[in-house]
PDB file as gemmi writes it, atoms N, CA and C in Angstrom:
CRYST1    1.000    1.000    1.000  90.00  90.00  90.00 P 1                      
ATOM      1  N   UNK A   1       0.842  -1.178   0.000  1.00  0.00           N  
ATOM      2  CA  UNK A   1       0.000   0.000   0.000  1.00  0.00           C  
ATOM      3  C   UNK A   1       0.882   1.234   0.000  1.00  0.00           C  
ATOM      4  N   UNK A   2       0.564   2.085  -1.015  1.00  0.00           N  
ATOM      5  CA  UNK A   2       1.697   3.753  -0.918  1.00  0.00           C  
ATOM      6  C   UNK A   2       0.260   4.367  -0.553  1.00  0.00           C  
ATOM      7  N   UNK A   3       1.667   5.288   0.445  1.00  0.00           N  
ATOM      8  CA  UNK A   3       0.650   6.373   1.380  1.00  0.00           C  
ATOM      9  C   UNK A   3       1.914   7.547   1.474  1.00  0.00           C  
ATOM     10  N   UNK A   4       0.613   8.493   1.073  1.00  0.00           N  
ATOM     11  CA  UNK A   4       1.763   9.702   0.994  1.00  0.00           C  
ATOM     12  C   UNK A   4       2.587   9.953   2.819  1.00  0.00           C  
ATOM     13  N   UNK A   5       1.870   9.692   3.773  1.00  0.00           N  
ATOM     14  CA  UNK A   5       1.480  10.061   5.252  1.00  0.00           C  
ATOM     15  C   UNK A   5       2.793   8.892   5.964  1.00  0.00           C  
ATOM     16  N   UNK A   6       4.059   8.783   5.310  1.00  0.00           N  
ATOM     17  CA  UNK A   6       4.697   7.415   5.584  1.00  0.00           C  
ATOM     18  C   UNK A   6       5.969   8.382   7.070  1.00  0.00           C  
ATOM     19  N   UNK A   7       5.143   8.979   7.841  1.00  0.00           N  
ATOM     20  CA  UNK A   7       6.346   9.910   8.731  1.00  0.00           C  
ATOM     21  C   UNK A   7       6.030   9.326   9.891  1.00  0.00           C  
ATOM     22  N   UNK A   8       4.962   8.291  10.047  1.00  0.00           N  
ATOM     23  CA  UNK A   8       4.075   7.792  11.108  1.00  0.00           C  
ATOM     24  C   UNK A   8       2.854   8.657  11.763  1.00  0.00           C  
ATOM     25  N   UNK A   9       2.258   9.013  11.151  1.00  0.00           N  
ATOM     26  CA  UNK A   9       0.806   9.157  11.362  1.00  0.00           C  
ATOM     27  C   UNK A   9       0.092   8.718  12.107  1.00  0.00           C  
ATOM     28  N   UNK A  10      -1.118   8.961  12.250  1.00  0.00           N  
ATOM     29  CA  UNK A  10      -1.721   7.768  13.070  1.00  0.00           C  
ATOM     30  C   UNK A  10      -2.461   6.674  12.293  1.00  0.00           C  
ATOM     31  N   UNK A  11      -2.600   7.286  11.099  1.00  0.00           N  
ATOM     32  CA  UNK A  11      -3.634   6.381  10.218  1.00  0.00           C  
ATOM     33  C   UNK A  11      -2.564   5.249   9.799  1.00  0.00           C  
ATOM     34  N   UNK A  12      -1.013   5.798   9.338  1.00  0.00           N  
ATOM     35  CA  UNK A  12      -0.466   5.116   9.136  1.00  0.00           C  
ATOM     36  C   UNK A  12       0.220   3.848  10.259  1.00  0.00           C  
ATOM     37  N   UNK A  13       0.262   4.189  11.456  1.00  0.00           N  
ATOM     38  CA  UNK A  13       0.807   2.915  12.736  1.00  0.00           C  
ATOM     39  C   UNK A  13      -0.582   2.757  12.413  1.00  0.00           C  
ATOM     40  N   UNK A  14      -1.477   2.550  12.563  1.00  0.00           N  
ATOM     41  CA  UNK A  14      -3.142   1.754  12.637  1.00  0.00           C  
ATOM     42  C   UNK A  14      -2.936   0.737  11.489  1.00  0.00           C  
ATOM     43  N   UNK A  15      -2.759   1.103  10.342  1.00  0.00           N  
ATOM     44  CA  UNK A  15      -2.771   0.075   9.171  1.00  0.00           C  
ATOM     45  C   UNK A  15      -1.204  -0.838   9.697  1.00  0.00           C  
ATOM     46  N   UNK A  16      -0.399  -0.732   9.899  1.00  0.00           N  
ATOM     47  CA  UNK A  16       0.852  -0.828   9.945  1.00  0.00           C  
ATOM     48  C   UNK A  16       0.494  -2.171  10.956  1.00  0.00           C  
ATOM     49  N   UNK A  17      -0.349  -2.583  11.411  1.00  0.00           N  
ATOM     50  CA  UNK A  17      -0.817  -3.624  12.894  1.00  0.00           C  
ATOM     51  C   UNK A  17      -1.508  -4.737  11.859  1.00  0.00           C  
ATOM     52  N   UNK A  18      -1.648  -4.633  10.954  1.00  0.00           N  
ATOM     53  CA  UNK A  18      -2.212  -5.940   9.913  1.00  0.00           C  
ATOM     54  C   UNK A  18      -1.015  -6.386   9.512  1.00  0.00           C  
ATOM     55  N   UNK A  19      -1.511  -7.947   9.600  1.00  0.00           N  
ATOM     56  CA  UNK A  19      -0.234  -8.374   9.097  1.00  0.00           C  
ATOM     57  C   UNK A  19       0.172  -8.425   7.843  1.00  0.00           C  
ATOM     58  N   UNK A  20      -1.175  -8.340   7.381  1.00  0.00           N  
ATOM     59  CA  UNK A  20      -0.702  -8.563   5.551  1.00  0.00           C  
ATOM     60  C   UNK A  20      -0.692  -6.845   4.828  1.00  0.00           C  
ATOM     61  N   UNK A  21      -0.479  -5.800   5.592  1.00  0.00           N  
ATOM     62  CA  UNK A  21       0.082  -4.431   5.411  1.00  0.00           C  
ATOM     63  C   UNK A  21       1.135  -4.670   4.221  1.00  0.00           C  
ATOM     64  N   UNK A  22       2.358  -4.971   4.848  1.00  0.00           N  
ATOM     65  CA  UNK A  22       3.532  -4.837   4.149  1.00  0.00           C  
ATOM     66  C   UNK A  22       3.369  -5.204   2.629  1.00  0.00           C  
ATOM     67  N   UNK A  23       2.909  -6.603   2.392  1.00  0.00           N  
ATOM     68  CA  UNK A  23       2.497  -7.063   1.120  1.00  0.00           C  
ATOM     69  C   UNK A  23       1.542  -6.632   0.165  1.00  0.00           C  
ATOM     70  N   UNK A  24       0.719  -5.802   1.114  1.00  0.00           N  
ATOM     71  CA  UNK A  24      -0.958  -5.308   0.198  1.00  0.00           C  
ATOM     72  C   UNK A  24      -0.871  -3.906  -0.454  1.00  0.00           C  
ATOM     73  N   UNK A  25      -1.535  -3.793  -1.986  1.00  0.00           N  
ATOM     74  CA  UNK A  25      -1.667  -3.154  -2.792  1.00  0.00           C  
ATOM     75  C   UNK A  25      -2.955  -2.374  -2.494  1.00  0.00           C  
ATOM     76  N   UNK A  26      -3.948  -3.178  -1.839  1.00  0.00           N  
ATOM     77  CA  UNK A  26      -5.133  -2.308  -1.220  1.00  0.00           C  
ATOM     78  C   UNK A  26      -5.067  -0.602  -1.553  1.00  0.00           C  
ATOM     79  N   UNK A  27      -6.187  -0.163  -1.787  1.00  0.00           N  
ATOM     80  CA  UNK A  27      -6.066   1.341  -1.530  1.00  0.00           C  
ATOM     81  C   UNK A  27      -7.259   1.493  -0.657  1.00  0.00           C  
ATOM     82  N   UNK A  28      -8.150   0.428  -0.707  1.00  0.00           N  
ATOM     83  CA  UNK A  28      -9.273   0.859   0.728  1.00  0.00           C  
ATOM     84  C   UNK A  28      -9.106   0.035   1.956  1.00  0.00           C  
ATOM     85  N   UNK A  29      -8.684   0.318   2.763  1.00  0.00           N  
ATOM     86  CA  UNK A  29      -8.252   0.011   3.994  1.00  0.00           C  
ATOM     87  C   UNK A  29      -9.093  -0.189   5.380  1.00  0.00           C  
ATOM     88  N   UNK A  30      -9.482  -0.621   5.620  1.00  0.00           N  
ATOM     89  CA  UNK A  30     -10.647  -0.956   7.073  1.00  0.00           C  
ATOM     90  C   UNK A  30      -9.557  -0.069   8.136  1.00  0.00           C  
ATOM     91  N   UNK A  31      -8.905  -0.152   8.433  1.00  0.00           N  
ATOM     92  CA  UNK A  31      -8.147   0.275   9.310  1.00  0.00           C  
ATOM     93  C   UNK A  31      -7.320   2.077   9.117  1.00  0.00           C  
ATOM     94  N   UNK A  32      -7.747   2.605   7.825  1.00  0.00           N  
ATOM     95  CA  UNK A  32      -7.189   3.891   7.655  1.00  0.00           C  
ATOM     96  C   UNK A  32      -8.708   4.941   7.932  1.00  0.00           C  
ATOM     97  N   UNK A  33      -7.589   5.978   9.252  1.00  0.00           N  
ATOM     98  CA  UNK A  33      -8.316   7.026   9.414  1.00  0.00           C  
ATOM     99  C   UNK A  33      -8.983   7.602   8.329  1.00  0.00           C  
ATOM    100  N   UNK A  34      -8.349   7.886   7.535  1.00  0.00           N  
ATOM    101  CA  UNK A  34      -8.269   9.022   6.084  1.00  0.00           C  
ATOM    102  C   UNK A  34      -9.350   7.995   4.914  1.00  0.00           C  
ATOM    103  N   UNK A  35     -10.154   6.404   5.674  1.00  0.00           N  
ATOM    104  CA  UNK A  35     -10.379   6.327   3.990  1.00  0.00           C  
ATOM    105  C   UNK A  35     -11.635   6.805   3.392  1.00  0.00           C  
ATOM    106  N   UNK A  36     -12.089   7.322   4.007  1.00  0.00           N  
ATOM    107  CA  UNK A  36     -13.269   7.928   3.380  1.00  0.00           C  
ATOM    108  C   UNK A  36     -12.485   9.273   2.205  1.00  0.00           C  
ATOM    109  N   UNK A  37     -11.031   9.426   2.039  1.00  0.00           N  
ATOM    110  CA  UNK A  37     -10.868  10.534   1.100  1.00  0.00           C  
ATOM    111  C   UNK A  37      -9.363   9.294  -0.155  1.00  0.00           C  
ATOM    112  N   UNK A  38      -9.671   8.082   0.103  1.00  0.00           N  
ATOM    113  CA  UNK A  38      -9.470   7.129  -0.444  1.00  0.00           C  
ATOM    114  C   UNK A  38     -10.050   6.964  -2.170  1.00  0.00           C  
ATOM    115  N   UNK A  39      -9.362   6.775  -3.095  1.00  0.00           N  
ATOM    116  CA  UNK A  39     -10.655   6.446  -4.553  1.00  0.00           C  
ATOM    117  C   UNK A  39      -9.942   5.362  -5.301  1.00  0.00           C  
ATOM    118  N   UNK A  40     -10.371   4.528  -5.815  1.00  0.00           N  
ATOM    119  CA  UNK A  40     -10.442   3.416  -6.653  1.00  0.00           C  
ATOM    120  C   UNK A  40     -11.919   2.398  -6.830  1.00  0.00           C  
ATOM    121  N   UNK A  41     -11.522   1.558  -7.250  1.00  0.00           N  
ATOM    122  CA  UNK A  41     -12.888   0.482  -7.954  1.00  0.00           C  
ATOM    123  C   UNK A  41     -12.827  -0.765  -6.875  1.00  0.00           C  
ATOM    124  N   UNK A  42     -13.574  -1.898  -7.039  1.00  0.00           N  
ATOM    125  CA  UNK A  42     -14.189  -2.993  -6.536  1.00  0.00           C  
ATOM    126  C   UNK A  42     -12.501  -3.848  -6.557  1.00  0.00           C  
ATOM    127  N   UNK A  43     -11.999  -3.528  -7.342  1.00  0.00           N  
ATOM    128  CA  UNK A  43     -10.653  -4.227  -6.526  1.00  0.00           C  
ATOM    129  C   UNK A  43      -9.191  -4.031  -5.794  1.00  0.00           C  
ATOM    130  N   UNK A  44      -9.714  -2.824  -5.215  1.00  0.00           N  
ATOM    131  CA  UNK A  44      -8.999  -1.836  -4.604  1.00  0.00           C  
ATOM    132  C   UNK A  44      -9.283  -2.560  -2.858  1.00  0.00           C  
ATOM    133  N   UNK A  45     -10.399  -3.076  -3.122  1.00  0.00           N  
ATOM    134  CA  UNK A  45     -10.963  -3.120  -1.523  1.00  0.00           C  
ATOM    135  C   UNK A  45     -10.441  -4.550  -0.669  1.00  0.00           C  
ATOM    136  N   UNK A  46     -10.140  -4.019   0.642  1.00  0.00           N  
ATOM    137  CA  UNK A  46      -9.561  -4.928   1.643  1.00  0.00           C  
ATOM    138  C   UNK A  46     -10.290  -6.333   1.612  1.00  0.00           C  
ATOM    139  N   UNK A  47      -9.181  -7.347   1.662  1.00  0.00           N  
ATOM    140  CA  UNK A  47     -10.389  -8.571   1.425  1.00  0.00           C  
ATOM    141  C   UNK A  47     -11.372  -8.845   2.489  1.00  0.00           C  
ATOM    142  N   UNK A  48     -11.464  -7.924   3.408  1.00  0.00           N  
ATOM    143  CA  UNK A  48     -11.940  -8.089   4.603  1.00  0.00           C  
ATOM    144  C   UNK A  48     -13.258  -6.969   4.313  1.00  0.00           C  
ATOM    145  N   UNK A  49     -13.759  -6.677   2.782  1.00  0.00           N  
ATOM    146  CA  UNK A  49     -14.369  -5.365   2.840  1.00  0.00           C  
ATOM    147  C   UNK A  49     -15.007  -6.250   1.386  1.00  0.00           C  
ATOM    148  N   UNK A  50     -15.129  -7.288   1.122  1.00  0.00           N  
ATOM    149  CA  UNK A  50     -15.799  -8.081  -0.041  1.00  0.00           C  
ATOM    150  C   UNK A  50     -16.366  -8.847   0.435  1.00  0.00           C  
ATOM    151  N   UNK A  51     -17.918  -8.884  -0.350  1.00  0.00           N  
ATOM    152  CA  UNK A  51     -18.550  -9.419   0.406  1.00  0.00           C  
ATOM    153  C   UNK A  51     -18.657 -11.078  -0.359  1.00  0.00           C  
ATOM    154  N   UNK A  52     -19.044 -11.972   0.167  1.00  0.00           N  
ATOM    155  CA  UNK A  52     -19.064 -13.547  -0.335  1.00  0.00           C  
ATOM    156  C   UNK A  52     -19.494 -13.903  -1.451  1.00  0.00           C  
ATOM    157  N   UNK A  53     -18.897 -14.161  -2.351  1.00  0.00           N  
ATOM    158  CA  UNK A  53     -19.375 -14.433  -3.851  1.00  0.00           C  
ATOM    159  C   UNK A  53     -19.401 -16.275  -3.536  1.00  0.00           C  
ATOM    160  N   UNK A  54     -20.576 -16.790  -4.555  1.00  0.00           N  
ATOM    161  CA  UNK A  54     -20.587 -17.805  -4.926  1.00  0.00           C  
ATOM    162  C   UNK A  54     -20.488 -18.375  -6.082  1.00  0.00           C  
ATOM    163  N   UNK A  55     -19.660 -19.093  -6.760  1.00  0.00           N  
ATOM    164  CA  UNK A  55     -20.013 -19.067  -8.365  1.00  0.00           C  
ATOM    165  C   UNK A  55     -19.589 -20.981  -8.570  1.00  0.00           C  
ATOM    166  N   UNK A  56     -20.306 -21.103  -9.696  1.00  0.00           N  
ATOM    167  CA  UNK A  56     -20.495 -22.880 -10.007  1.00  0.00           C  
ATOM    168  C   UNK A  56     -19.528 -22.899 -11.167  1.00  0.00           C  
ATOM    169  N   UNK A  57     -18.316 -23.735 -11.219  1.00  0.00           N  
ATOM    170  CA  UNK A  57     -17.459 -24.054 -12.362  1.00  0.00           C  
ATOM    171  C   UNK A  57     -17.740 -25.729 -12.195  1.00  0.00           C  
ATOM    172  N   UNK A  58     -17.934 -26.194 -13.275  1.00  0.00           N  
ATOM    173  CA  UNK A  58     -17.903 -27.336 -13.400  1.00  0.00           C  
ATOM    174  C   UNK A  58     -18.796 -28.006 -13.183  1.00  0.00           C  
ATOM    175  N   UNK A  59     -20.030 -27.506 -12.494  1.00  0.00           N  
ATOM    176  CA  UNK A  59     -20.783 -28.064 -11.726  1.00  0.00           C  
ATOM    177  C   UNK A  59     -20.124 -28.356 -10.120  1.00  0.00           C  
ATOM    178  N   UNK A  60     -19.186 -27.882 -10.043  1.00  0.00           N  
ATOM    179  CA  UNK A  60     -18.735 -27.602  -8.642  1.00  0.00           C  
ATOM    180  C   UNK A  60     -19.128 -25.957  -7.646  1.00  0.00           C  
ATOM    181  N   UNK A  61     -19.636 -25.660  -6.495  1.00  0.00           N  
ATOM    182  CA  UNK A  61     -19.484 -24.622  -6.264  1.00  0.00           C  
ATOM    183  C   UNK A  61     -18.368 -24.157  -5.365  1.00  0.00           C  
ATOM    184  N   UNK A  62     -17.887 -22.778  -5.625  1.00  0.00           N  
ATOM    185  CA  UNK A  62     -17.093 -21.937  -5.260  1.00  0.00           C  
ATOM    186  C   UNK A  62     -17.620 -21.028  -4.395  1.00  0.00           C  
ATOM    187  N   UNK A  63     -16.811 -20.592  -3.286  1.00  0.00           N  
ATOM    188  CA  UNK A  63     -17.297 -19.519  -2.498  1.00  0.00           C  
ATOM    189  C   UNK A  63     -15.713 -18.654  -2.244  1.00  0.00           C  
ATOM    190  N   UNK A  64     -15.961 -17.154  -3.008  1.00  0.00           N  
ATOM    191  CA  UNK A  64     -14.548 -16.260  -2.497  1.00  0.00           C  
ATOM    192  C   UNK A  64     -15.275 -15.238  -1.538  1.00  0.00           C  
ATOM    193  N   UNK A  65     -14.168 -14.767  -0.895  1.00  0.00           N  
ATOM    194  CA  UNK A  65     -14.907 -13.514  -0.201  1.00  0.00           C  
ATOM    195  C   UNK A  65     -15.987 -13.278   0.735  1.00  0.00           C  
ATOM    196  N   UNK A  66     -16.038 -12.195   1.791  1.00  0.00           N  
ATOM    197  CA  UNK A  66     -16.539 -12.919   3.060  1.00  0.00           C  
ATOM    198  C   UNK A  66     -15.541 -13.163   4.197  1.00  0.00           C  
ATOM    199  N   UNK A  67     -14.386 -13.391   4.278  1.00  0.00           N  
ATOM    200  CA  UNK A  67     -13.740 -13.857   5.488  1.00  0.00           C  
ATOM    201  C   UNK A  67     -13.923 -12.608   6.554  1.00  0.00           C  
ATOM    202  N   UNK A  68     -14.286 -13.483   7.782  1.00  0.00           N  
ATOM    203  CA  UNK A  68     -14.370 -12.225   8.956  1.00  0.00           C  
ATOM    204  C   UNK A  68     -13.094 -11.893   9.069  1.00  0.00           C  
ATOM    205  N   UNK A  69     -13.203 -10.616   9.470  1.00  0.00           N  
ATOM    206  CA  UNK A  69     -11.669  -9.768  10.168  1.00  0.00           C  
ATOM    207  C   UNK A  69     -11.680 -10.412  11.369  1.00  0.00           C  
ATOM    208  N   UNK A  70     -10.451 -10.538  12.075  1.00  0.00           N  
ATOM    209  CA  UNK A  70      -9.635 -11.211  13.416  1.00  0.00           C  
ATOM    210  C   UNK A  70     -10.357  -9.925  13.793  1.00  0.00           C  
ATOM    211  N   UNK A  71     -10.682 -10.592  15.191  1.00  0.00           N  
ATOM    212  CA  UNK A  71     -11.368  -9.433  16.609  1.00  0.00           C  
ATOM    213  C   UNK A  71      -9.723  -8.364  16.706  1.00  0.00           C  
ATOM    214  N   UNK A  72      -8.968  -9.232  16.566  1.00  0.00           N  
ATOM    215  CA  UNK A  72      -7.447  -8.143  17.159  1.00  0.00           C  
ATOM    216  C   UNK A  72      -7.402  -6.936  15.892  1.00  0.00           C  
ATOM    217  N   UNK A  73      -7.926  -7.002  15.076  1.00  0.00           N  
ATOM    218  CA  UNK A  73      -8.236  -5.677  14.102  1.00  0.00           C  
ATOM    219  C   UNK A  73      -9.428  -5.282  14.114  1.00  0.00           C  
ATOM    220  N   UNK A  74     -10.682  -6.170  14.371  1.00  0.00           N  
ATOM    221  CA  UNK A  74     -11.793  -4.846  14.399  1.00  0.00           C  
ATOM    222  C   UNK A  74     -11.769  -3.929  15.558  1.00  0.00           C  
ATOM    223  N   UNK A  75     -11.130  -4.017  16.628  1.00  0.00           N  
ATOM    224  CA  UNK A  75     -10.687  -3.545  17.801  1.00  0.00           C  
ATOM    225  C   UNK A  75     -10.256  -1.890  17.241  1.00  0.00           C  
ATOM    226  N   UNK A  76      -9.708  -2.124  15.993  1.00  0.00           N  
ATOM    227  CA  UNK A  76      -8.840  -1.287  16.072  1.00  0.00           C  
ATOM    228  C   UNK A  76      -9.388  -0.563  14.343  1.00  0.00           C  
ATOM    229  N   UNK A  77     -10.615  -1.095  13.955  1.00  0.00           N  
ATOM    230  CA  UNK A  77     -11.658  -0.619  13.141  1.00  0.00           C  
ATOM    231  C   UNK A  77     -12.031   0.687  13.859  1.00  0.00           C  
ATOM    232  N   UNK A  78     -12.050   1.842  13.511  1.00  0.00           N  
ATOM    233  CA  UNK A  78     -12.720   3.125  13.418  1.00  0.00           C  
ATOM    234  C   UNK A  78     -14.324   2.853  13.028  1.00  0.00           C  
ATOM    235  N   UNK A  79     -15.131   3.319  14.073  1.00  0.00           N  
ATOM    236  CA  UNK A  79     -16.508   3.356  14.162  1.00  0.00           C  
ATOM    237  C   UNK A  79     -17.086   3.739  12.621  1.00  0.00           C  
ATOM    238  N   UNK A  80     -16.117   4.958  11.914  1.00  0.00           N  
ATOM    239  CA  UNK A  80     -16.621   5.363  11.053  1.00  0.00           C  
ATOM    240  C   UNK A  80     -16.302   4.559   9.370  1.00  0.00           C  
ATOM    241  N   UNK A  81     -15.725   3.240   9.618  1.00  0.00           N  
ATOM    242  CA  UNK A  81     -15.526   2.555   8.798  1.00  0.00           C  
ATOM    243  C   UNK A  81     -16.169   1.074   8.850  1.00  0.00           C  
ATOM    244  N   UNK A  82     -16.744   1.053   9.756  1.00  0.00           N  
ATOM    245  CA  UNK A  82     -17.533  -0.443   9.989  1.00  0.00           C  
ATOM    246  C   UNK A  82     -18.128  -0.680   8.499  1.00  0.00           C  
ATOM    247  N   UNK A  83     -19.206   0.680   8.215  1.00  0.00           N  
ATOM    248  CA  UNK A  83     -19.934   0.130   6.980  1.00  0.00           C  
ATOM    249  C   UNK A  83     -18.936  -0.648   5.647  1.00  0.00           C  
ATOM    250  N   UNK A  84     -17.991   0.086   5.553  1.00  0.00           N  
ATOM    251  CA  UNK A  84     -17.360  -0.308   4.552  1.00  0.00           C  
ATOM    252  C   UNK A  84     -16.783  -1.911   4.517  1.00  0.00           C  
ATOM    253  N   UNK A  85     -16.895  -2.439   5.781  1.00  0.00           N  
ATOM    254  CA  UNK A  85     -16.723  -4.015   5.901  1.00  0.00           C  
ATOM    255  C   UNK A  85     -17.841  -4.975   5.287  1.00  0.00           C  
ATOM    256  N   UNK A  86     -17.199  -5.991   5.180  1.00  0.00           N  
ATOM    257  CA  UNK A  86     -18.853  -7.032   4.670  1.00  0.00           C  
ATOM    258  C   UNK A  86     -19.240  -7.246   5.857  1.00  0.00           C  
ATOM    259  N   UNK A  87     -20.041  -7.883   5.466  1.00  0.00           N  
ATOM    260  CA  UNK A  87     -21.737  -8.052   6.331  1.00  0.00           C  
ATOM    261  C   UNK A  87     -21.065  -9.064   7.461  1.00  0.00           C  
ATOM    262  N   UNK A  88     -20.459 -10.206   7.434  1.00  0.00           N  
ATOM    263  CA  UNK A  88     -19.693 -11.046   8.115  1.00  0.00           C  
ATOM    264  C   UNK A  88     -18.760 -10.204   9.404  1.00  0.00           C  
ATOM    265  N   UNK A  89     -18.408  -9.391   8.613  1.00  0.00           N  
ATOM    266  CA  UNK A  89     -16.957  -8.617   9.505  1.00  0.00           C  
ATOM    267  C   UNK A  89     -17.810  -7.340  10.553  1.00  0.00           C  
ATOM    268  N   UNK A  90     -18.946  -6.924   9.731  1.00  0.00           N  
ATOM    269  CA  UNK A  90     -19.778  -5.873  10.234  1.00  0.00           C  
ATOM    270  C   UNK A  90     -20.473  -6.542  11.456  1.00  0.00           C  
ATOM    271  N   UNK A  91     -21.357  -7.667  11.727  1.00  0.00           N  
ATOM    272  CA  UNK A  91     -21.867  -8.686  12.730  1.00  0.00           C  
ATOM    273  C   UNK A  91     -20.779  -8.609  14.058  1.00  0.00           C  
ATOM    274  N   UNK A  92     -19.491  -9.482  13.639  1.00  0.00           N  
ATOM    275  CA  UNK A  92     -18.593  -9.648  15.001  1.00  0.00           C  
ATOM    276  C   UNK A  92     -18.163  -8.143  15.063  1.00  0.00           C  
ATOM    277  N   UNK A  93     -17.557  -7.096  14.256  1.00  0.00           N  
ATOM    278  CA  UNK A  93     -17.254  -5.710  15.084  1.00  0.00           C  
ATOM    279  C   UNK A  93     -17.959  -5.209  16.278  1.00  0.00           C  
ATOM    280  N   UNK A  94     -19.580  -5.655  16.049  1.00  0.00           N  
ATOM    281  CA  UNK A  94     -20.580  -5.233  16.939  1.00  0.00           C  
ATOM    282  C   UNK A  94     -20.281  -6.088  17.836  1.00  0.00           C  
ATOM    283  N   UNK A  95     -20.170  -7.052  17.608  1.00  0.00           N  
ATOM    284  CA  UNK A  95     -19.937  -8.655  18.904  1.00  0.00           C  
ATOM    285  C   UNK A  95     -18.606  -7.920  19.885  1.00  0.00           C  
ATOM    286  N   UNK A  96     -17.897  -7.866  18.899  1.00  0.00           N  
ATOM    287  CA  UNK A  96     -16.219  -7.514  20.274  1.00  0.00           C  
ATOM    288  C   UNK A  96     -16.708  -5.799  20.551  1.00  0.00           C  
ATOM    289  N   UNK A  97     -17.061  -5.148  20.328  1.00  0.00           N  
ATOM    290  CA  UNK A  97     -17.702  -3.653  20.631  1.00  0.00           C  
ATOM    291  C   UNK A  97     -18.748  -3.362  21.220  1.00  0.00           C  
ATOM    292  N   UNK A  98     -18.902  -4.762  22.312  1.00  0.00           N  
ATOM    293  CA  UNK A  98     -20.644  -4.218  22.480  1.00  0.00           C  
ATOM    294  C   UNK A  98     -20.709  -3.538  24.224  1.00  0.00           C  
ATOM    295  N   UNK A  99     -19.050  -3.327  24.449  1.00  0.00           N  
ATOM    296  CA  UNK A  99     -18.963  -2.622  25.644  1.00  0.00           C  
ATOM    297  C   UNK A  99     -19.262  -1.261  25.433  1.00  0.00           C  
TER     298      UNK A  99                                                      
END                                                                             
């Protein structure tokens, strides 16, 4: 992920706590303060921010997308980014947040 904000920020140590940070091309981020001023398309988004596709090859079915986020990052989900999670990840945020 390039981020102009690389001096340590806060948005930037927040993303920086995923483990798959270092490796990810992501530009929408569950975990960045700033992403509501974020822009790209449907594959820009955190896999934790797609929601469960099902599709039949072969007469076999497939299921991508959907995996819940680890409680040790929705913790650390900004209230104002829940929506942008799937429906899966949106459920337990409320579960570990319901103090």
């Amino acid at each position: 992920m390039k981020i102009k904000n690389k001096d340590g920020g806060q948005d930037y140590e927040n993303m920086k706590k995923c483990s798959s940070f270092e490796a990810c091309s992501r530009n929408f981020c569950p975990l960045d303060f700033e992403l509501h001023l974020r822009t790209g398309g449907e594959a820009d988004k955190c896999k934790w921010m797609r929601e469960p596709i099902k599709k039949k090859i072969n007469g076999r079915e497939f299921m991508s997308g959907g995996s819940i986020m680890p409680n040790g990052l929705l913790i650390l989900t900004p209230r104002a980014n829940v929506k942008w999670l799937n429906k899966p990840s949106q459920r337990q945020w409320r579960e570990v947040n319901k103090k």
